[in-house]
N, C-alpha and C positions, 0 to 999 in steps of 0.2 A: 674162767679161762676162755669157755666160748665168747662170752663180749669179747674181750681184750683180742681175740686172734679176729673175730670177726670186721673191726675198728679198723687196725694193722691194715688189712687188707685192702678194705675201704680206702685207706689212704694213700697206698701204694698204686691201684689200680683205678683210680678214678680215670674216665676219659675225659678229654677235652669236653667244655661245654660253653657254651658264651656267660660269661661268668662275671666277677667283682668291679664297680668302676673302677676307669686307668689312674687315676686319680688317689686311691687308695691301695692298689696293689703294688703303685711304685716303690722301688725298694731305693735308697739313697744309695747315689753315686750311679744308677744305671738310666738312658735316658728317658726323657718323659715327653710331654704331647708337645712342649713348645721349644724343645733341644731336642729333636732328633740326631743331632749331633755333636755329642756332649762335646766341651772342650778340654777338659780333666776328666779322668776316670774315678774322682775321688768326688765322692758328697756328703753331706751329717744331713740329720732332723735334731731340730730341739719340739719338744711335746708338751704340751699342757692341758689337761683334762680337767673339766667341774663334772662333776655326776651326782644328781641329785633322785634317791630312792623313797617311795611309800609305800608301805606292804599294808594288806588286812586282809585278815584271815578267821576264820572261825575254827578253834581247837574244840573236838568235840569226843562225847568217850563212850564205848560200848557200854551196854546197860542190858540186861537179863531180869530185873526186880519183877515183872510181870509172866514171867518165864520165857518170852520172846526175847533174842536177840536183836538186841536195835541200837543204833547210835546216836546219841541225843545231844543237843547244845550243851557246852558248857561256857565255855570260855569267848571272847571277845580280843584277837590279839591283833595289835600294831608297832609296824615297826618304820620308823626313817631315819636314812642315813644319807650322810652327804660326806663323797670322799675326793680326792682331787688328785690327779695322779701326774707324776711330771718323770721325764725321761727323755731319752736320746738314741739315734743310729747315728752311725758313720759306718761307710760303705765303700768301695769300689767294682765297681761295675756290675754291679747289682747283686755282689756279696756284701752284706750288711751285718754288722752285731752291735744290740739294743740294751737299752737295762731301761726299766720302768718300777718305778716306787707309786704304789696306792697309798694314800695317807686318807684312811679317815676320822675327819677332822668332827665328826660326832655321829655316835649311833643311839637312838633312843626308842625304847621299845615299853608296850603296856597291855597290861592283861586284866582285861574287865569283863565283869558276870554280862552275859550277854544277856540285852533287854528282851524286854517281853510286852506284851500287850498291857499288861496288871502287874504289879508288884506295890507295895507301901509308897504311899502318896503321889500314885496316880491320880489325875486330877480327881477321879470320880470317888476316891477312894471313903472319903467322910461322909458324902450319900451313903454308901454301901454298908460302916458302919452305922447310920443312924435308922438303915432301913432291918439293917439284923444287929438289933442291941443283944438280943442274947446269943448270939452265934457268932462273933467275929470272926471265926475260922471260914465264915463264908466269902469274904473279903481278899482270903490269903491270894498269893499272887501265881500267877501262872510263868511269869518268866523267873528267868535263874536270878536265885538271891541268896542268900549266906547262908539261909535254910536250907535248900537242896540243892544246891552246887555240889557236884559227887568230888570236884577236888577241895573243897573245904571239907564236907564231913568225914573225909579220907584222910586229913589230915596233913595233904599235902604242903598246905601251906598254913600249918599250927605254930609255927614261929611270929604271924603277922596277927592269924585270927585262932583261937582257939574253940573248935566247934563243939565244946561243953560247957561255953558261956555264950554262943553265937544271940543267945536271944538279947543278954544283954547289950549287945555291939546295935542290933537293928529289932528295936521294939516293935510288935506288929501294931499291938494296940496304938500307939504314940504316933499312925502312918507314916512314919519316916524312910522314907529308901533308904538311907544308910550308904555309906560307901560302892562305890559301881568297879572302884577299882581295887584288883585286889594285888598288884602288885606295878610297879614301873622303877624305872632304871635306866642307868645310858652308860655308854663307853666311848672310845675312842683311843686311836693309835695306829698299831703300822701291822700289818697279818706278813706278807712277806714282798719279797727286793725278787724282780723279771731280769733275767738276764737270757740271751741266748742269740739268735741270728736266723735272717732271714734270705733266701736266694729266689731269686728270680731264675728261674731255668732256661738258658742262653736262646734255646731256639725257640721260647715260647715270651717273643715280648712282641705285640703288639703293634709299637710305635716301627720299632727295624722293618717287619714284615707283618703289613697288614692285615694277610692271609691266616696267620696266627694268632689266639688267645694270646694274654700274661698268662704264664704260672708259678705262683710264687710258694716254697715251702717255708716251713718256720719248727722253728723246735725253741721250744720256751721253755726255761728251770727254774719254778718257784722256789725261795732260799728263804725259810722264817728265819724272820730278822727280828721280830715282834717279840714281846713278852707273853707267854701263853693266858689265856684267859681261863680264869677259875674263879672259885669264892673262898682258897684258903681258908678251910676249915681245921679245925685241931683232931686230931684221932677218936676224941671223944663227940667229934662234930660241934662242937660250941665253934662261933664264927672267932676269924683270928684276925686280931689290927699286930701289926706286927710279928714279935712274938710271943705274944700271949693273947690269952682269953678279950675279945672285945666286953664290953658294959654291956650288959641288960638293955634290950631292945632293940640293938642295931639290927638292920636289918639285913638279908641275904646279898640283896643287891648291889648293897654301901661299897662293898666289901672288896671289889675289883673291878676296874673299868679296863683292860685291856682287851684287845679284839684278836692274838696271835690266836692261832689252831696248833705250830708247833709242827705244821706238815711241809716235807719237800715232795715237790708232785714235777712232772714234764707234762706239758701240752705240745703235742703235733699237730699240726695243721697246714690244708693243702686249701688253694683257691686260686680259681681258675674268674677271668673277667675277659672277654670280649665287646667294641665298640661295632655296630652295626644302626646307621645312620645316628639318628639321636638318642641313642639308647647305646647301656652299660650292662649290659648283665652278669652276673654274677654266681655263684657256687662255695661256697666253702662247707668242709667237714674237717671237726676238730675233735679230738682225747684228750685228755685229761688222766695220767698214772703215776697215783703217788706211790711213790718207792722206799721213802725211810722217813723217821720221825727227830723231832728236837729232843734231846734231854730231860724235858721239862713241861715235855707232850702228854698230856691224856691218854693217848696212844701206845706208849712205852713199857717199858717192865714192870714198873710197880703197879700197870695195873691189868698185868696179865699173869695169870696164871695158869703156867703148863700142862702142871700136874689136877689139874681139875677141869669139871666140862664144858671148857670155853672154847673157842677158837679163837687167836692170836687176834686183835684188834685193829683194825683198818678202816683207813678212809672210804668214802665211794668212790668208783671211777666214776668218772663221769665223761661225754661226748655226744655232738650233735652238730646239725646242719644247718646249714644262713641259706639263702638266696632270695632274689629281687633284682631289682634293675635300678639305674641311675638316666634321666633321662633329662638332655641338655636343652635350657629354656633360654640361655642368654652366654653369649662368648664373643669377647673383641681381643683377637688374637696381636693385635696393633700394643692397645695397652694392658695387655695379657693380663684381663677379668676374665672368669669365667664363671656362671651359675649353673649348678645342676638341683632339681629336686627329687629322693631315692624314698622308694617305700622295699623294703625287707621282712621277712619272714624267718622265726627260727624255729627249729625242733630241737629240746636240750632232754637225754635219758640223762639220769642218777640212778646207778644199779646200787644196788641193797649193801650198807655196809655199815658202820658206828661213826654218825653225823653229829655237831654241833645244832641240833634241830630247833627249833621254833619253838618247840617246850624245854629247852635246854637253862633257861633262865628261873623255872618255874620246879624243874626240879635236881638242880646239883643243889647237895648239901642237905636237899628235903630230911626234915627228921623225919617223915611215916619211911623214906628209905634207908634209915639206916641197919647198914647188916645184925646186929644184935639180935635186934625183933626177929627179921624173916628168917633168922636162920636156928634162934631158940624154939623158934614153932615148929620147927624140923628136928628137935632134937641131936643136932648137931654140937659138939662139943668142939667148946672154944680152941683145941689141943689141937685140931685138926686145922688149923688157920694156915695160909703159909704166910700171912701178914695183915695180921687183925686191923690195925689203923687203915690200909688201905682197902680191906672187904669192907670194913663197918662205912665208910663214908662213901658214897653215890656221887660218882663226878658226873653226872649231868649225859653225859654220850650217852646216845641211845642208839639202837640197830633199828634202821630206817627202813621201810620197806621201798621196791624201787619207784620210780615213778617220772612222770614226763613233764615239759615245761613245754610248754605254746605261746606265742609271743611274736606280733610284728611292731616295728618300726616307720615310723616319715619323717624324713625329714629334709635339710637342705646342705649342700654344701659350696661352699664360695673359696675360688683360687683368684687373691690379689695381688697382681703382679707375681713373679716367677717363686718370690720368695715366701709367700706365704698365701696358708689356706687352713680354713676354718669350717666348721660342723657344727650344726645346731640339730637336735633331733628330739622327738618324742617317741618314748615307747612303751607297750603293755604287754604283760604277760602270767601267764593263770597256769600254776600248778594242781596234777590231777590229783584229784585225794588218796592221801598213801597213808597208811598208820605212823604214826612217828615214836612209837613204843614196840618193840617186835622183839623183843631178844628171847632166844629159847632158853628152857629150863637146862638143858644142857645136854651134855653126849650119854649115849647108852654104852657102856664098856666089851656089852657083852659076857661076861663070866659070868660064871655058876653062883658066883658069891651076890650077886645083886639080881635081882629081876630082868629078866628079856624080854626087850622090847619097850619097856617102860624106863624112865629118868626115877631113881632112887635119888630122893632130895635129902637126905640124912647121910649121904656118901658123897666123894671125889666125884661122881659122877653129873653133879650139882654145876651149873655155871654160876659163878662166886657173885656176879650180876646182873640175874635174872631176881627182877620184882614181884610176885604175883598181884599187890595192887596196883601196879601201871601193866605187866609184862602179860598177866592171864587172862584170855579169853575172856571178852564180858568187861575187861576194865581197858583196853585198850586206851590209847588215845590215838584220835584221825585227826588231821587236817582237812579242812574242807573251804569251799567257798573264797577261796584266794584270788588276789588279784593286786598288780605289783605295777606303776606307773613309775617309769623313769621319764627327767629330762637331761639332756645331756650338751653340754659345749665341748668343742676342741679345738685347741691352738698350733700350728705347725709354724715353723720356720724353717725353711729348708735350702738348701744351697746343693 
């Protein structure tokens, strides 16, 4: 509650600053740098966006085998997506209301043992054995391979590789690397439909009184319209084509390619832009609060349980700040071109909540999670379920711990003729390493009848989905070493 009141505030009380170019804060129907004197108080945008993503990232997982706490490589992940978003305002006098559809038209993601210096048929690797014929084990390799990968012999992914035949899969003696990848997949579809409006506040425009910033507010309502993303499994966890059991083999991934989350969220946002000779500066702070879930959400009842020690399941907020400058290189106001080029800056928090994470591909449906196991090792009696099919199967959400996103932008933008204008941009940006497995064992009741102070895992007291080998100490999983390259166009038409 302190974020969220904290944010609120922020947004409400920002002061004037030389803030976003004019150019981008204009609100359709209100005037702009070459109508300072509109002739209708009525104007539209039609929108067109390409946005082209590549992630890479290193998933890496606490380890204790030496008695030291430490976190060691495991994993190799990547991911790119390309989505295109198209939308519209219509305004009057710089009251405006928008609706924008993301469509990603593919998202493909892969998870690979992350290399090492040495592994099976590295180049040198048949020197090594023919210089220790009787020791091959001198040879074994020092980076991650099917051998000691803690998510393969944990069995995380024993539906693809089974770690009590792993020698057969990658022979050492044979030097074969063997497969690098242990798991890939893609999607594609709609997450959710932008509706909402944006105002320009009367006495803060710029072009009327110079004297004055823009400041424009916006209130934005994500509405999933998507189909939710999962791997529809059977209650038994065998994968499901239809309605029944899939064939032997298929694999996790096959299984569902939609991208919805199933989340309705509001983002507010204030941003303020001032023109002070060649130069646009800029400010914006934005929220992000999701407020209710789809039917058909992850998020929902069936996979909360009241009476046991969870707390209710929620998105993260999320919020942060942009600024930079736009600073003008070329303008003929005669045949109304104009060139600006902007470099921008962002800070984005994500406070701690149950995320579609980066490991989320890697483990919904994992049979080492399913509830049977961790909860027969608790002595827990099937009797006490409040819905065995949806405790025994692991959808994938994890409680994320918080963490920050750093990220600038360059790029150009060109206004051609009155009626249109366009955005080319590149951007970077690096998430600071946050655990992506965090969920607690669950609430203390406090009564006489269970232990104080202590989570009795054989009781109500239990969160129905907390793992001990992703969730406890020592198995964690972290992200680390991330770094996310956007290019981006954009298309305006505007009247």
């Amino acid at each position: 509650m302190k974020n969220i009141f904290f944010i609120i505030i922020a947004l409400v009380i920002i002061t004037p600053s030389r803030v976003q170019a004019t150019e981008l804060t204009h609100v359709a129907g209100a005037p702009f740098i070459w109508e300072k004197e509109k002739q209708t108080p009525f104007g539209f945008k039609l929108n067109l966006g390409f946005n082209y993503e590549y992630m890479s990232a290193n998933i890496s997982r606490e380890w204790q085998g030496d008695g030291a706490l430490k976190v060691v490589r495991d994993l190799e992940y990547k991911r790119s997506t390309t989505t295109v978003n198209v939308g519209a305002e219509i305004g009057v006098k710089g009251f405006a209301f928008f609706l924008n559809l993301p469509i990603i038209l593919s998202q493909s993601y892969k998870y690979s043992l992350v290399p090492g210096a040495l592994y099976p048929g590295y180049p040198d690797y048949d020197a090594c054995i023919a210089r220790n014929p009787t020791n091959p084990a001198a040879c074994n390799p020092d980076g991650v391979n099917l051998h000691n990968s803690r998510t393969v012999q944990d069995g995380i992914v024993s539906d693809i590789y089974d770690p009590a035949d792993v020698e057969s899969i990658v022979p050492f003696a044979g030097g074969n690397a063997g497969p690098r990848t242990i798991m890939d997949g893609s999607r594609k579809g709609i997450d959710q439909l932008h509706v909402g409006f944006r105002f320009n506040v009367p006495v803060f425009n710029n072009v009327e009184d110079h004297t004055k910033p823009f400041w424009v507010l916006s209130f934005d309502v994500g509405l999933p319209v998507g189909t939710v993303m999962d791997f529809k499994r059977l209650h038994d966890g065998s994968p499901q084509c239809g309605s029944v059991a899939c064939s032997s083999g298929t694999q996790r991934p096959d299984l569902n390619t939609a991208v919805g989350r199933g989340v309705y969220d509001i983002t507010l946002s204030s941003i303020m832009s001032n023109k002070r000779g060649i130069f646009d500066n800029f400010f914006k702070v934005w929220a992000t609060l999701p407020f209710a879930y789809d039917n058909e959400s992850l998020y929902r009842d069936k996979y909360y349980f009241a009476n046991w020690g969870m707390k209710k399941p929620a998105a993260p907020i999320k919020g942060g700040i942009s600024f930079g400058t736009d600073f003008l290189v070329y303008n003929d106001p005669i045949k109304k071109i104009r060139l600006n080029l902007f470099v921008r800056g962002d800070v984005k928090g994500v406070f701690q909540g149950q995320d579609y994470s980066e490991a989320y591909e890697l483990l919904a449906g994992s049979p080492a999670l399913y509830g049977p196991d961790t909860w027969a090792a608790n002595g827990l009696p099937s009797s006490q379920y409040n819905d065995l099919a949806n405790i025994n199967y692991y959808p994938g959400l994890t409680t994320v711990e918080n963490y920050a996103v750093l990220g600038g932008q360059i790029g150009m933008n060109l206004r051609i003729t009155r009626y249109f204008f366009a955005e080319f941009s590149y951007g970077l940006r690096h998430m600071t390493e946050h655990f992506l497995t965090y969920t607690d064992a669950g609430i203390d009741d406090g009564t006489a009848a269970n232990t104080y102070g202590r989570i009795d895992l054989n009781t109500q007291e239990a969160n129905p989905y907390y793992r001990p080998v992703i969730d406890q100490v020592g198995n964690r999983y972290r992200i680390q070493e991330s770094m996310i390259h956007t290019l981006m166009f954009k298309l305006y038409l505007l009247y």
